[in-house]
Each structure stands twice: as C-alpha cells, then as structure tokens.
N, C-alpha and C positions, 0 to 999 in steps of 0.2 A: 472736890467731888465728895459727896455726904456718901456716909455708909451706913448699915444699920447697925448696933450697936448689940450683936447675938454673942460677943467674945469666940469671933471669929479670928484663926491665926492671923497674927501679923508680918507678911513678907515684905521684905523691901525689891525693888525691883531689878539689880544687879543680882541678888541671889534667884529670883523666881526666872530670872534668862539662863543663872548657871542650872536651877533646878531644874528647868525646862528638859536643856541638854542632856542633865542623867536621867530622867523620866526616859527621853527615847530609848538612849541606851540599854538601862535595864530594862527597860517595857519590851524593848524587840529583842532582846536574849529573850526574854521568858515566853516568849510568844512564837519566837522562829526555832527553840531550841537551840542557838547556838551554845555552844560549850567556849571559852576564853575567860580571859584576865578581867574580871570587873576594877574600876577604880576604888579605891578606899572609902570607903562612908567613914567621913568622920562622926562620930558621935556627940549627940546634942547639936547638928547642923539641922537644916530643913530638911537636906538632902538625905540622913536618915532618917527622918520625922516621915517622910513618903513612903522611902524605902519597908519600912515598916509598916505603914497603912497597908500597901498592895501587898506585902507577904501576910501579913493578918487576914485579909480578903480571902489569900489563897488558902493559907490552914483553914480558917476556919468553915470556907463551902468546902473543900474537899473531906473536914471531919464529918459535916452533917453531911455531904453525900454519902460517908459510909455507914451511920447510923441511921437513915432516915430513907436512903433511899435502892437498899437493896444490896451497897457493896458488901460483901463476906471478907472473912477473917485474909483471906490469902490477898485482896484486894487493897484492905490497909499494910497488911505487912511488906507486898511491894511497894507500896509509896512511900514508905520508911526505907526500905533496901537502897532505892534508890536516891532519896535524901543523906542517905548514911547512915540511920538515927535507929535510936531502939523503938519498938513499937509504942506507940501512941497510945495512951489511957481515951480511947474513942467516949466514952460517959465526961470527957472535960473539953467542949469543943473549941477552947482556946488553946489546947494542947500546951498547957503550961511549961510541961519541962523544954517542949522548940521554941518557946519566950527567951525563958532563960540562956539555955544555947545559943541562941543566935547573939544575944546581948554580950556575950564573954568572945564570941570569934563570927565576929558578923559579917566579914569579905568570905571566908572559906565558907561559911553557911548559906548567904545568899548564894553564891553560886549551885550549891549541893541542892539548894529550894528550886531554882530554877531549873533545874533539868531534872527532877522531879516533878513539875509541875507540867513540863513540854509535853514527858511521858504519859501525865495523866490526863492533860486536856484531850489529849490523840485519844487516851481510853474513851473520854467521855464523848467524843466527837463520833467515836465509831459507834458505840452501842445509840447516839439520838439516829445516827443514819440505818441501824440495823433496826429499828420501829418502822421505816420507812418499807422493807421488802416486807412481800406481804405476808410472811410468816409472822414479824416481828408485830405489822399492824393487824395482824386477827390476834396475836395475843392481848396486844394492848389498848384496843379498841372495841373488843367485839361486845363486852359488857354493856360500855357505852353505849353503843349502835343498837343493841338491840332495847332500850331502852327507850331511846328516841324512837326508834322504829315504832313501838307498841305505841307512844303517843301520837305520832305523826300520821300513821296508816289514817286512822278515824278523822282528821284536820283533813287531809287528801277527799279522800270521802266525801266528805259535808260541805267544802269548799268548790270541789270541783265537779263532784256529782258521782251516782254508782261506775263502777268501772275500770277505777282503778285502785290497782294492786301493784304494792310497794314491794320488791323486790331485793331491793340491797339496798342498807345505806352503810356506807362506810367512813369513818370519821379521818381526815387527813389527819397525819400528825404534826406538831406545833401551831403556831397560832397563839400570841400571848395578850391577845383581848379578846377574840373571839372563837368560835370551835367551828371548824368547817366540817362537812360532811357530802359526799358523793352519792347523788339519790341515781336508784334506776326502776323507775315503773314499767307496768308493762305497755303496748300500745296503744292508743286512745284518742279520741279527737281534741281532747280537749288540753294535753301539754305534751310535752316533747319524751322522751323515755329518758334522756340522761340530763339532768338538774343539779345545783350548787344549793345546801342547805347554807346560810348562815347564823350562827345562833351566840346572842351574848355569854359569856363567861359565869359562872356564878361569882367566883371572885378574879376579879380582874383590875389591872393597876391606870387604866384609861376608865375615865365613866366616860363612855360613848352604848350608844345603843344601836343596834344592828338596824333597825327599823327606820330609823334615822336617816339612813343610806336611800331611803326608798325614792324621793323627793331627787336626789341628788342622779341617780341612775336615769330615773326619767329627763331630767333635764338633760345630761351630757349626750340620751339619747336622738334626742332632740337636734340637738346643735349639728350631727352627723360627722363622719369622717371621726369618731372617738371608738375608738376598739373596747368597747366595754358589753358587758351581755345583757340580755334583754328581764327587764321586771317580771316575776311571775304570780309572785305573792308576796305581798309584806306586814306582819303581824305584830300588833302594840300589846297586843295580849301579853304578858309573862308568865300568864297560869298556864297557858299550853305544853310549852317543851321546857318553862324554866325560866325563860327570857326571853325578849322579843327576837326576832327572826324574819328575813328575807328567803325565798327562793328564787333564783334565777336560774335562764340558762346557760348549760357547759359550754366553756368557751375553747378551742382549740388550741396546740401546742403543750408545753412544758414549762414546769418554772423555773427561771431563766438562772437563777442563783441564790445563794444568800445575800444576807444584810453584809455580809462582809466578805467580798469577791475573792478574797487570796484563800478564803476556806477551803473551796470545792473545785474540781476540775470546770472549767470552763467549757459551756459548749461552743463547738467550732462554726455556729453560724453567730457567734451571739453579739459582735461589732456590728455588722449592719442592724442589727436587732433594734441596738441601743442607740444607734443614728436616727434609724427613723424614730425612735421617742423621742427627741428633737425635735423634728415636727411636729409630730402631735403636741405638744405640751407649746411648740408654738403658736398651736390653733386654740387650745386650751385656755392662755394666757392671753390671747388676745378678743378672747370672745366675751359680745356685749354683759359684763355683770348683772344686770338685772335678771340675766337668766334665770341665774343661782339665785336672784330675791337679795343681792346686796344692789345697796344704794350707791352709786360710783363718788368717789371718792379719793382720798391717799389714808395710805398708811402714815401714821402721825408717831412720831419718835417719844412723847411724852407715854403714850400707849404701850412703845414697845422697853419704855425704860421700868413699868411697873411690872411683866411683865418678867424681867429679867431679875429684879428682884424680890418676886416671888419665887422662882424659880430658887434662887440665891440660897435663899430664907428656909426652902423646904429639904434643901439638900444639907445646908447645915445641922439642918434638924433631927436629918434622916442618922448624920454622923460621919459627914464625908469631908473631911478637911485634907484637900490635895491639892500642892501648888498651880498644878495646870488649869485647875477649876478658879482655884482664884485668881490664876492671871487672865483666864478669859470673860470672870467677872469685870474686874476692871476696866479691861480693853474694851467689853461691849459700854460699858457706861459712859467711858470716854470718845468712844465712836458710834453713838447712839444716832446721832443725828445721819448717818451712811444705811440706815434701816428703810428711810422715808421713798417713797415714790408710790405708782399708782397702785389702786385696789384693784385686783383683779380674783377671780379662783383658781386656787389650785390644792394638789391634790394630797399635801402634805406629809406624804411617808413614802416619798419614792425610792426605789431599790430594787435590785435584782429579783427581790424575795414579792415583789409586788407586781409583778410581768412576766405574761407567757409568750413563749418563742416558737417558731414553726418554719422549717426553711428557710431562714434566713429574713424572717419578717417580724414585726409586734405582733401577735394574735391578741392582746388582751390584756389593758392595764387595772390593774383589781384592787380592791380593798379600800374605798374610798373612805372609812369611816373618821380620820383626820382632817376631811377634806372644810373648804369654807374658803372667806375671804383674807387676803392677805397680799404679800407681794411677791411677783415673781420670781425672784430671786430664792426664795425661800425654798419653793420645788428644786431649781439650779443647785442651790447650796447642798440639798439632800442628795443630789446624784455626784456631789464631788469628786468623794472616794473612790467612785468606781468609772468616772471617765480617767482620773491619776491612774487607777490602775491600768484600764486598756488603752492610757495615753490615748485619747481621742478628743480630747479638749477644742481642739480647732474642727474635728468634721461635724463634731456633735452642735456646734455653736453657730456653724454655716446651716446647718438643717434647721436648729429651731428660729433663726429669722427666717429663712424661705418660707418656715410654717406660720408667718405672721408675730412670732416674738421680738419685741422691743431690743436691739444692742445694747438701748442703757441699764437691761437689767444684769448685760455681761461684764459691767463695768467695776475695774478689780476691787476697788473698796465697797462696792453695795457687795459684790459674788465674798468677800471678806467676811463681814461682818454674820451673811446668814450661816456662813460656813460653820461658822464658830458657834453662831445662836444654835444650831442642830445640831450639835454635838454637847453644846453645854446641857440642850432642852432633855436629851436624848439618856445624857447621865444620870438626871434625877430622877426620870423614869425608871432606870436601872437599880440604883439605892435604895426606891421604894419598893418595886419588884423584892428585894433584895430582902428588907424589914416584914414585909407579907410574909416570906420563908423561912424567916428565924422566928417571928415570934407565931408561927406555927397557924399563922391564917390561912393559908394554904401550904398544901403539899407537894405543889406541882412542880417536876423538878425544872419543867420551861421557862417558869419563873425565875425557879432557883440560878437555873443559865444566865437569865437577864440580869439577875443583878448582880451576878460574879465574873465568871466569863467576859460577857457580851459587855459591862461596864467598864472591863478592865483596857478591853480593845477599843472602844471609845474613848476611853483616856490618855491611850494611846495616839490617836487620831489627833485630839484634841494638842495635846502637846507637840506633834510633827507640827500643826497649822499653825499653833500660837509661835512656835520658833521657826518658819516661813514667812512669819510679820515681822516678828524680831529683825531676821537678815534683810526683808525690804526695806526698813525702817535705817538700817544701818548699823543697827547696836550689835549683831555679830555677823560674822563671817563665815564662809564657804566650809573652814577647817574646823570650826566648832558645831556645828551639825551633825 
C-alpha cells in the first residue's frame, strides 16, 4: 500500500492494536471521570507519544479557555487544585512547567489530569447548556439578533410586501457552520408568524452555503413522506445579513440530542423517534437519484481512496498524529474497495443534534447542508453511535428496509468501513476547527469545543471501532478490550 511521504509517525501494527487498547482506556477514564490505577506509560513508547498528544490538547484548550474566553482567576486556580499543581503562568498556553511535571512522574500526573479534566469538561458542559435558558440566551445573543433584526426587518418588507413586522428573532445557540435563528412576525397573508432563519457563518470550518440548501428542500419536498419544512425564502445575496440564507417554516417537537448521546438526559419517547428515522432514510435512500440532479451510478472506490487521503494529508497538517487516526488510515486503504455500491442521496450528518421529536414521533429531519450523492451506508454509519448506544441496531434495521432501504447497505464490512470513514472524516474537521481557535481566526468558543472536546470523543469512538475489527478479525480478544 503506497503512502504519502509527509514524515508521518511510523507504527507497526502489533503496537497500534496494543495502542488502540490504552487509547480506550485512558480516553474513557478522562471522559467518564473515573478515578483507578492507569497502567504504566512507558516512556519513548507510542503509547506515551498519544498519551501526551490528548493531555497537550487538554492543557492547552483549557489554558486558552481561561485566557480567551472569560474564565477568572478562581476558575484556573481550581483546575490546578484539582490537578494537584500550582497555578499555571495562563500567558504560556503550553503551561510549561505541566510539561515538565508530567515528564519526571507521568502515571501519578496523568491520573491527577484526568480528573481534572472530568471536572472541567462538566464546567464547560454546564455553562454551553446555561446559554441555552433564556436568561443565558438574551445575554448571549441578543447583540446578535438585534442586528440581524435591523437588516432583515427591510428583506421582509421588500420581499414579501408592506405588512409585516418582525417581532423577535432569536438566535439558537451552537451551530458550528451555520447561525440559526427563530423569527416571529406578526400576522399576515403572506407567511406563517413562527419561521427558521438560516444564515452562513462568517468564519466557519465547512465551506457550504445556506442557500445551497434551497434546491435540496424543494426536492425532498417533493418526494413526500420526508419530515422536513417547507421553503420560504432563499438568498445568494451575502450583502444582506452577511451571507447567504434560507428561511423556512418552524417545524414541531424538540431536539432530540446531541452529537454524542451519553451527553444529555435522554428524552423518554426518543427510541421509537429514532426507529422511525429508519424509515424515512429508507425512503430517502431508495428514492429515484435523479431527483437530487445526480446521475445514477456507483460509488467508485478509487474516488473514495483520494478522498481518504486528502483527508489523511490535511490532518497531518493540522498537527494531529494519533495512533487511532493512523490505524484507521490504513484500514480504510486496505478495505477501500467495501466503500463501493450504489449512488443514491443522502443526508450526511445524521445525529440526535440533526432531528426533532414530538410524542414519540420524527417531527423533523434538519440541517441538510452535507447532503448530496453518495452511498447509503454512509447516512447508516453516521447514526452508529447512537443506535450502540440505545442498543436498537436490529429494530432500527427492520424499519429502514420496510421504508424501502437495500439490506446490502447493512452489510457488516460496507456498515465497517463508513463507520470509520465518519469518524476519521469527522476528526479533521475537528483539528481544523481546532487551528481556526488558536491561531485566533476566530473566537468562537463552539469552535473551540470542536476541536478539543468534540475531537477528543471522536477519538475516542474511533478507537472503540478500530479495536471491534481488531477482535473480529481475530488479532485480539474478549479480555483485551
């Protein structure tokens, strides 16, 4: 197998299976908070060579979150308390002397990081959910909104004629390609009073354009039986609000979760929720291409091998050399050819964070701006995680064939291969997120999440599934996971 020649680490593949195995372990200590015995990092192995990337990750977002994004003096001196450590020179955001330290006693410190770390993700977890009540989101939106507001009102106007009058927009919080916002006009013949603004990002880590959507909405309306809301306005202009923009109508329910289900309480209708997206995405995937303006086809494995190594190439780039990434380099190159089957669309960033719930029903699959030709599997592979998680793998699988989806897209080495492709895809999006927030292109700290946080748990992911091929494969066992 050829590689590219960027003086990319060299693992052999007996250590990237033992690396695998410490990646979970430590990744789900620093993740689940537990407190226990880590094993020995030997020094100058791979396995500290990792161990070190993800604790560098973690210093150094959690230095710039206290310099950059609001934390106060008592905010670092607990993340030290709880490290053990004297307070952090925060003006050095490699915090050089926790270099040092860790290098002279690096089993007693990686432990003392990670339960420092559990503590602070929980901080950071609760202040993004306290943006969320609406005290949090008039503080931290209401600039915005009024903003848009003063552009928008005169668009409203002129587009749909005298009469109306914009009354609230409220900007949702997150969103790390584009900026949602909640319109409410007043009554009028000519649109609905409660609307979905959506508006490009100024800097953002996907070039996709909101407007782009417009084509794509019409269509799936079209086909019927797709929970998505209806076109109202779509704008190639970016002189107007900044960047181009959609408006549609508000679609009913809640959103159903995060990107990463063990985050947030679960709501309790939300398994049939996620069965019936089985269907739909049955109907989805089985419906004539041409719709969507592709030309029917296959997906063709020389396509998905460049492809993979661009992908490869930009995350090297970015600065991320980590055994899981590179053993799912390889693996994809070596099972390149399990990518191939038919072209169909789909909608490419499925997740909790991408569907609204309502009684125990789909009210609303959203955010179609990934969407295009590809294979189905690919959508499958994205909801992995979160059928593992609510164990629904067999009712979800029976629904999307009744909804007209192919079984050969359930088939374990194609459902393999995308798994991994969406998590590796998933990564480099994250590290460049990541490089936007350090070298101070943007300030957002959603960003900042994505490429710290959000990266670390995809790495996470990514090494459970590469050592779930491992032990299918045979090369380890039951007791080494």
């Amino acid at each position: 197998m050829s590689r590219p020649t960027t003086g990319a680490a060299e693992f052999q593949v007996p250590e990237l299976i033992a690396s695998v195995r410490h990646e979970i372990e430590m990744r789900q200590r620093v993740l689940d908070g537990a407190v226990g015995e880590l094993r020995s990092i030997a020094a100058g192995t791979i396995k500290d060579h990792a161990a070190r990337d993800a604790l560098d990750n973690v210093i150094r977002c959690l230095a710039l979150v206290a310099v950059q994004d609001g934390w106060n003096e008592a905010d670092t001196n607990e993340y030290a308390q709880h490290a053990g450590l004297s307070v952090p020179d925060t003006n050095d955001p490699g915090w050089t002397g926790f270099h040092k330290l860790r290098s002279t006693r690096p089993v007693q410190l990686t432990a003392r990081l990670m339960q420092a770390e559990a503590h602070m993700l929980a901080k950071i977890e609760s202040r993004r959910d306290a943006v969320g009540t609406a005290q949090g989101r008039q503080q931290a939106t209401a600039a915005t909104a009024d903003s848009i507001s003063s552009q928008l009102a005169p668009y409203l106007y002129n587009r749909f004629g005298p009469g109306i009058e914009l009354i609230a927009c409220e900007e949702v919080p997150g969103g790390r390609s584009k900026e949602t916002y909640l319109l409410t006009v007043n009554a009028n013949p000519a649109l609905p009073t409660r609307m979905v603004l959506r508006l490009d990002r100024k800097r953002a880590f996907i070039a996709s354009q909101a407007a782009a959507e417009a084509s794509v909405i019409v269509a799936l309306g079209k086909l019927g039986g797709m929970p998505v809301p209806d076109l109202l306005a779509a704008e190639a202009d970016p002189s107007i609000l900044g960047g181009t923009f959609l408006i549609t109508t508000r679609m009913s329910g809640v959103k159903a979760g995060e990107y990463f289900p063990e985050l947030h309480p679960l709501l309790p209708d939300i398994v049939p929720a996620v069965i019936e997206l089985g269907a739909v995405l049955g109907r989805l995937h089985s419906a004539d291409p041409e719709r969507f303006g592709i030309v029917p086809g296959r997906v063709r494995a020389a396509a998905i091998r460049a492809r993979i190594e661009e992908i490869y190439l930009k995350t090297l780039k970015a600065g991320l050399v980590a055994v899981e990434f590179e053993a799912a380099y390889r693996w994809l190159l070596d099972h390149v050819e399990a990518s191939e089957g038919p072209l169909c669309f789909v909608h490419g960033d499925l997740g909790l964070h991408n569907i609204l719930v309502g009684n125990g029903r789909l009210t609303a699959l959203l955010d179609w701006e990934l969407s295009g030709p590809g294979a189905a599997a690919e959508d499958l592979g994205s909801l992995s995680h979160v059928l593992d998680f609510l164990n629904i793998h067999e009712e979800f699988n029976s629904s999307y064939v009744d909804g007209g989806g192919s079984s050969s897209s359930l088939e374990l080495e194609h459902m393999n291969f995308y798994k991994i492709l969406r998590q590796f895809k998933v990564i480099q999006a994250g590290v460049t997120a990541r490089n936007m927030y350090l070298s101070r292109e943007t300030e957002d700290f959603v960003l900042a999440n994505a490429g710290f946080d959000f990266a670390l748990r995809c790495r996470t992911i990514l090494a459970q599934t590469m050592a779930s091929i491992y032990k299918e494969a045979g090369e380890i066992n039951d007791n080494e996971i």
